[in-house]
C-alpha positions as CSV (number, residue, x, y, z in Angstrom):
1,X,0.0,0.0,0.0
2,X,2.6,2.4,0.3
3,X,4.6,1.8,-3.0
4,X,2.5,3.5,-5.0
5,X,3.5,7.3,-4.7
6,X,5.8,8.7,-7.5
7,X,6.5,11.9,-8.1
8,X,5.1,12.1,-11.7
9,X,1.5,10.7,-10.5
10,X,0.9,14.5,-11.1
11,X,2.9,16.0,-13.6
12,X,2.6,20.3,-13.9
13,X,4.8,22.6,-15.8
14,X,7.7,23.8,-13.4
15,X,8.8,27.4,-12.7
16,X,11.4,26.8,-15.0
17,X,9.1,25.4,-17.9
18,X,6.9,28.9,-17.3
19,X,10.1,30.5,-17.8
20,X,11.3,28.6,-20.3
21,X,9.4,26.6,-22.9
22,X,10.8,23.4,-23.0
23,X,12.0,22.4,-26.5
24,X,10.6,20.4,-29.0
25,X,11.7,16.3,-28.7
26,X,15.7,16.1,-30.2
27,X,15.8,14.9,-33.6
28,X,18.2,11.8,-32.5
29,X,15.3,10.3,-30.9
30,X,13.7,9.3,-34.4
31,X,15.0,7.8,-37.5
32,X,17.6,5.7,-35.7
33,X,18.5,2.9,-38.3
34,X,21.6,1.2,-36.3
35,X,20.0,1.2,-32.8
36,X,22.4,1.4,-30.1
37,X,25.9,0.3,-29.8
38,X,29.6,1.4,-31.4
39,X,28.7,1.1,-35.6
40,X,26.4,3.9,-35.6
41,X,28.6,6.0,-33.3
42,X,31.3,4.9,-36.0
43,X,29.9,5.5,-39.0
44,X,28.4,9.0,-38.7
45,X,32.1,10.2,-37.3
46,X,33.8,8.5,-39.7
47,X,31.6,9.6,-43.0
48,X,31.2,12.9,-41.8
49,X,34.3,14.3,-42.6
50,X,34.0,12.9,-46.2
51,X,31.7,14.9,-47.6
52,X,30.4,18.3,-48.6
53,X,32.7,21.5,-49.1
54,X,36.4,21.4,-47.7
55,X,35.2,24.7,-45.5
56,X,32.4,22.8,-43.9
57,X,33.9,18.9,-43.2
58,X,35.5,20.1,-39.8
59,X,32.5,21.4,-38.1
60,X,30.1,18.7,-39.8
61,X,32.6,16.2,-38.2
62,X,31.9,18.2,-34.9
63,X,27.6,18.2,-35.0
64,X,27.7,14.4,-36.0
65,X,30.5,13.6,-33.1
66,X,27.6,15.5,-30.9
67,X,24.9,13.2,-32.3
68,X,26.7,10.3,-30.7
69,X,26.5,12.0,-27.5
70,X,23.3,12.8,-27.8
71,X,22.4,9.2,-28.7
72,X,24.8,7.9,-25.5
73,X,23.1,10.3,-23.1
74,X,19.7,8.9,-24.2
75,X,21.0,5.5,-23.7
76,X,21.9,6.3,-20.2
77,X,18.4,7.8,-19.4
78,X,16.7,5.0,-20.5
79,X,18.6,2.9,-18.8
80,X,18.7,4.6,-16.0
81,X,14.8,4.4,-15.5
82,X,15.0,0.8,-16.1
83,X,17.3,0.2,-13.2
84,X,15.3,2.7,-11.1
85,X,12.2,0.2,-11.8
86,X,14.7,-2.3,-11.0
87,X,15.7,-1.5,-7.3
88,X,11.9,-0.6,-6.3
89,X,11.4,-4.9,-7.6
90,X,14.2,-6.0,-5.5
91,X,13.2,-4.1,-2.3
92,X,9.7,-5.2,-2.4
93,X,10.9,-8.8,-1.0
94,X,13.2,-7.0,1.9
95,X,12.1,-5.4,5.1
96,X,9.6,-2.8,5.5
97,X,12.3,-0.3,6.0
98,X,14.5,-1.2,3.3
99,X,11.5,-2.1,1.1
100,X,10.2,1.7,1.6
101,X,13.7,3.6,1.2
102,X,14.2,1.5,-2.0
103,X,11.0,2.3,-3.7
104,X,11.5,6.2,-2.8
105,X,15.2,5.8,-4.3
106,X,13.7,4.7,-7.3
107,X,11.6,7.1,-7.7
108,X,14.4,9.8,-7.5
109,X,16.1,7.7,-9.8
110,X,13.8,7.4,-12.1
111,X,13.7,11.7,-11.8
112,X,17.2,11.8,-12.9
113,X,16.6,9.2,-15.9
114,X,14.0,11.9,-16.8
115,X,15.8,14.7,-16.4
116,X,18.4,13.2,-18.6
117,X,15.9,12.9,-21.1
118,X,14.4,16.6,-21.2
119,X,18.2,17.7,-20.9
120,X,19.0,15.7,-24.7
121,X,16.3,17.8,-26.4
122,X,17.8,20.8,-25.2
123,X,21.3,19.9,-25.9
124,X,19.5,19.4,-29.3
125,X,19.1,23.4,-29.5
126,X,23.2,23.5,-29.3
127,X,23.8,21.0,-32.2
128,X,21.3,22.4,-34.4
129,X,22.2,26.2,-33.9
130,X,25.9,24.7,-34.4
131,X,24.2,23.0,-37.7
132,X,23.4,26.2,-38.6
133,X,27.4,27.3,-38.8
134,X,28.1,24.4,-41.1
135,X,25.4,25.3,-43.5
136,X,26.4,28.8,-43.7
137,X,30.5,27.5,-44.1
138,X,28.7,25.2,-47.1
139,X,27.3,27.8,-48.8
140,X,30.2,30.3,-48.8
141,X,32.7,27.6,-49.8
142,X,31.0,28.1,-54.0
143,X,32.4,31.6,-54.1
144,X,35.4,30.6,-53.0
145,X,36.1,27.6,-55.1
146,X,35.1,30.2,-58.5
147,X,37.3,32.8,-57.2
148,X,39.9,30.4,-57.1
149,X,39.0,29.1,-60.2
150,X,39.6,32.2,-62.2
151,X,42.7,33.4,-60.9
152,X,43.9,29.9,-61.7
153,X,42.8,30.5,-65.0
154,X,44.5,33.7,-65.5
155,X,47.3,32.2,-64.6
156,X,47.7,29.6,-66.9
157,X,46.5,31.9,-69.6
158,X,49.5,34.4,-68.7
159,X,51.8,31.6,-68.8
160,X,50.9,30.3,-72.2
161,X,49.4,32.9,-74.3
162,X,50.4,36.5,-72.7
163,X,48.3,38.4,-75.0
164,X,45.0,36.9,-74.6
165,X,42.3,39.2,-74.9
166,X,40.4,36.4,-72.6
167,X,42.8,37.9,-70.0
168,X,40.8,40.9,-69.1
169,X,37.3,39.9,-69.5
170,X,38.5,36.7,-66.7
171,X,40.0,39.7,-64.4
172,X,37.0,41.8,-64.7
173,X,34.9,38.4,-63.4
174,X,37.8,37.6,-60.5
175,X,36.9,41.8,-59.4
176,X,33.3,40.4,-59.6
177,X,34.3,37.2,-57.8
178,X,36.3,38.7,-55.1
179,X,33.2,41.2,-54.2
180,X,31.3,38.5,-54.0
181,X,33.2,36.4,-51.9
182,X,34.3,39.4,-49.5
183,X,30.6,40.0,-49.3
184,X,29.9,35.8,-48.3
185,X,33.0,36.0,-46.1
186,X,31.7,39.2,-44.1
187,X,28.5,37.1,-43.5
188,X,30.2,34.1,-42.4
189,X,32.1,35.8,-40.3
190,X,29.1,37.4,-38.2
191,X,26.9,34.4,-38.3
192,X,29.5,32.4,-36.9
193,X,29.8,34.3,-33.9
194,X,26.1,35.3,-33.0
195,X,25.5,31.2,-33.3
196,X,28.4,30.2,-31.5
197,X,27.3,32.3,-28.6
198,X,23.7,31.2,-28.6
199,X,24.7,27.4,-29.1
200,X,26.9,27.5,-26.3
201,X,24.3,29.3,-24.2
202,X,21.8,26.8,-24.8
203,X,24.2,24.0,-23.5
204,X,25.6,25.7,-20.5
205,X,22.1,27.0,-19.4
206,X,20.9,23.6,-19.7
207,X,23.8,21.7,-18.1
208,X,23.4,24.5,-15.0
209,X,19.6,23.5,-14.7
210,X,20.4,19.9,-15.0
211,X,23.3,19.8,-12.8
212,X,21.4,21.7,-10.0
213,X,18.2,19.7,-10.3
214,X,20.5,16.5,-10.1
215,X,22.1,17.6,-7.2
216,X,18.9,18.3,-5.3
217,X,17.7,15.1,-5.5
218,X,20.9,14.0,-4.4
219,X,20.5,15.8,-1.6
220,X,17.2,14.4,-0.7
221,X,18.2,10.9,-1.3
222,X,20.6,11.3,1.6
223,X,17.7,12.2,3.7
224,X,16.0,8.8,2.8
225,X,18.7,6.8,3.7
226,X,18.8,8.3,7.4
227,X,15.1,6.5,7.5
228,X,17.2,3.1,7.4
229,X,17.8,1.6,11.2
230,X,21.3,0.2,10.4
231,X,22.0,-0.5,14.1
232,X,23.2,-4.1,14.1
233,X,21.1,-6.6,16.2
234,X,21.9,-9.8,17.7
235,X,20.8,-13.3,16.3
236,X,17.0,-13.8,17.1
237,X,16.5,-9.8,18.4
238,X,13.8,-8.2,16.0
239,X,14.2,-4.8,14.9
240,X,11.4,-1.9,16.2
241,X,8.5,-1.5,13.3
242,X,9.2,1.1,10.8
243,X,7.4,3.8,11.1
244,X,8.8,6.5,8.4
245,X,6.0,5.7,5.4
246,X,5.0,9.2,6.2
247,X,8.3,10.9,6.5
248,X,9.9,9.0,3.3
249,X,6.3,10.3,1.4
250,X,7.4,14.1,3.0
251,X,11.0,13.8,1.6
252,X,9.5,13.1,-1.8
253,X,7.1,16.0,-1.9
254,X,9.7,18.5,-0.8
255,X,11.7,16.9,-3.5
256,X,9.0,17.4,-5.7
257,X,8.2,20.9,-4.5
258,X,12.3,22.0,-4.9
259,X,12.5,20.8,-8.3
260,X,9.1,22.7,-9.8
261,X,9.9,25.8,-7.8
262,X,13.7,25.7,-9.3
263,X,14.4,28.5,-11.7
264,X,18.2,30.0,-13.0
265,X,18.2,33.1,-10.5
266,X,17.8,31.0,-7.4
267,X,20.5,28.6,-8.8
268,X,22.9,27.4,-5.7
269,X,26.1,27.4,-7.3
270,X,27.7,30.8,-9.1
271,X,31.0,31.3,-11.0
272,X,32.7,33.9,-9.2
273,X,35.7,35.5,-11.1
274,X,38.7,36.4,-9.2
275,X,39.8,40.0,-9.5
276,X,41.9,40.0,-12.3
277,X,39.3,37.8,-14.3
278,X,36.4,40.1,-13.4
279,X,39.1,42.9,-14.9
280,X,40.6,41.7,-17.7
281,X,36.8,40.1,-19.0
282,X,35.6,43.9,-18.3
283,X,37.9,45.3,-20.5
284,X,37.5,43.4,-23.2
285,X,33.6,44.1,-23.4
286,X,34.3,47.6,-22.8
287,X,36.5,47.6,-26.0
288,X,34.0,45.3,-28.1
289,X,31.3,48.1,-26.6
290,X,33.7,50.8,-27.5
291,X,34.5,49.5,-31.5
292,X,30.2,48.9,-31.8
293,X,29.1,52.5,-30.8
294,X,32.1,54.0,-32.7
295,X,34.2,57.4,-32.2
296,X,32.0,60.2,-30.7
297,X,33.2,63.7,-32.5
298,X,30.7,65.9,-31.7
299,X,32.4,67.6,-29.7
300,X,35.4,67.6,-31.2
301,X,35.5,71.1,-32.8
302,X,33.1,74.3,-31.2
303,X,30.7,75.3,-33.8
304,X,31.1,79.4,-34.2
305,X,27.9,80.8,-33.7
306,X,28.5,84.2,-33.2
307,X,29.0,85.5,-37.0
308,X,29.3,89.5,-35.8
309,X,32.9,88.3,-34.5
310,X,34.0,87.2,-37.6
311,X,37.2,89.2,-39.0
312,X,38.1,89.1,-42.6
313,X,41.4,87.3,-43.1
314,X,43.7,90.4,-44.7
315,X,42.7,92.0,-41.1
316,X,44.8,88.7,-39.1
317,X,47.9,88.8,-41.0
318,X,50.4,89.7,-38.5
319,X,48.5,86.4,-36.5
320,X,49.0,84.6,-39.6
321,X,52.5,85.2,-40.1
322,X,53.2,83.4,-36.4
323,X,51.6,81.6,-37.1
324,X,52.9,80.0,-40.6
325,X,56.4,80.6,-38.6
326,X,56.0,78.1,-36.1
327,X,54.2,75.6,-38.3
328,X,57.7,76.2,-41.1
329,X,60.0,75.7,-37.9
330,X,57.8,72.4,-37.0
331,X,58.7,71.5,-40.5
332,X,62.6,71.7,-39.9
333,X,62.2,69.9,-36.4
334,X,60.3,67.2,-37.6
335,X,59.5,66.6,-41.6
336,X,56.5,65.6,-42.7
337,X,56.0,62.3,-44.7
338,X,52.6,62.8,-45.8
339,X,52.2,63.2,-50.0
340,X,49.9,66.4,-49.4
341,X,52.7,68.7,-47.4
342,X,55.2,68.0,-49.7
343,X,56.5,70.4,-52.2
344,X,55.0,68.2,-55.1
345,X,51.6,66.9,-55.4
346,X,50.4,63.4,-56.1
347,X,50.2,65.1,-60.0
348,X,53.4,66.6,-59.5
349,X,51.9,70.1,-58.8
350,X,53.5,72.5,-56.5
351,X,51.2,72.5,-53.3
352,X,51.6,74.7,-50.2
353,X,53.7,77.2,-49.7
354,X,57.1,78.0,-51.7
355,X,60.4,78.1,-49.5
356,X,62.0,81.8,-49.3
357,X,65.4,81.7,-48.9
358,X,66.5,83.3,-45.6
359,X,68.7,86.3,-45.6
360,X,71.8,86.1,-43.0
């Protein structure tokens, strides 16, 4: 009579699935053709790296690598209900006390098998935002290959006929090309970090939740075993009756109750950066932060708004001539490499002003 409670007689959405949708089921739990075991596992890494565009094979290599795990984990959360099931069985035939501390235990259990399943279809967000990535690396690896394709052919057409006039209509299309490809590259390289932060976001946040969840039932499974009188007796003494049915069923509900009220901002365990950490991670988002919102030079020069004090420039000349006196002695301390203060233009034109020579 008292081994039928489980936890998921009444199942509810939790704090965290209010807060969080949970996902939909992964996609490794359907369409399996080699079951489980080693030649699946095998085959996908393997293969993977076979196929498709050079720029892609690495990271298609890495999603179907994370397939396997995603196959193993569900492995392990099946069978990790099954042996769950398995210990309730074998403490039916033992003493009352052993018989109701094993059935709770499975039950907790049997919680962590489940949690193990819910965490696969999250980790399923990861790999397919990772996916993602490798499409993108696919489709920008065409622009490469024709750019590479042209200037090969210019080559070999400046190596055996010099004077082609084929030679200038294939560099117009490598200009064309290499637009093109910057344009692809540019993409790739934006994509590639806004999915690599929200893949890695998805598996972290779900690990956390996991992790935490895991470790409170852990907690509360300790408290279950206290229920067990392990005093030893004598031959022929008999133990006292058991009377924790109602305390092992209170363990379970505020089990129960920890797990549904569980969301990220109550979450037990924080990473806490040292000083230098905290520092160093600062200043790098202050520079990306910095490099986003750009140079502010507004400010930079005062607008003149009052036009009555406005002097023509004949009426500053003796300012002027200070002027253009420092500036010619800057020009003797330290020369100028810049093409526009030099004597002669980019055209060759004589720009600025002419040297006078200076009477001793």
């Amino acid at each position: 009579m008292h081994r039928t409670y489980s936890m998921r007689a009444t199942r509810a959405p939790t704090a965290s699935q209010i807060q969080n949708p949970p996902p939909p089921p992964s996609t490794t739990k359907s369409g399996r053709f080699f079951g489980r075991g080693g030649l699946g596992h095998a085959l996908r890494r393997n293969a993977a790296g076979h196929f498709g565009p050079d720029l892609a094979k690495k990271l298609s290599q890495l999603v179907k690598m994370e397939k396997n795990v995603m196959r193993s984990m569900e492995t392990v959360a099946k069978e990790r209900m099954e042996v769950a099931q398995q210990l309730s069985i074998w403490g039916e035939a033992c003493d009352e006390d052993v018989s109701d501390v094993t059935d709770k235990l499975g039950v907790l259990l049997y919680e962590i098998g489940e949690l193990e399943d819910q965490y696969v279809d999250r980790y399923d967000q990861y790999r397919v935002t990772m996916k993602s990535i490798r499409n993108i690396e696919a489709s920008v690896q065409p622009s490469r290959d024709r750019k590479q394709k042209i200037t090969d052919q210019i080559a070999q057409l400046k190596y055996k006929e010099p004077n082609s006039p084929r030679i200038v209509v294939l560099e117009q299309e490598l200009v064309r090309a290499e637009a093109e490809s910057l344009v692809a590259e540019a993409q790739l390289s934006n994509i590639t970090r806004e999915k690599i932060k929200a893949a890695y976001t998805y598996q972290f946040d779900a690990l956390r939740e996991h992790c935490e969840k895991v470790a409170i039932i852990a907690g509360y499974g300790k408290h279950l075993l206290e229920l067990i009188d392990d005093t030893p007796v004598t031959p022929g003494e008999t133990r006292a009756a058991y009377d924790g049915y109602e305390a092992s069923k209170a363990i379970i509900q505020d089990c129960e109750d920890s797990l549904t009220n569980w969301v990220t901002q109550n979450a037990a365990v924080s990473a806490k950066l040292s000083t230098r950490a905290r520092t160093l991670s600062q200043r790098r988002r202050n520079n990306i932060k910095a490099r986003s919102e750009g140079h502010d030079l507004s400010g930079q020069d005062v607008p003149l708004n009052d036009r009555d004090s406005w002097l023509p420039a004949g009426q500053h000349k003796d300012e002027y001539d200070d002027e253009e006196e420092e500036e010619e002695e800057d020009d003797i301390d330290a020369p100028s490499h810049s093409m526009l203060d030099s004597e002669t233009g980019l055209n060759g034109e004589s720009r600025g002003r002419n040297q006078e020579p200076v009477v001793a």
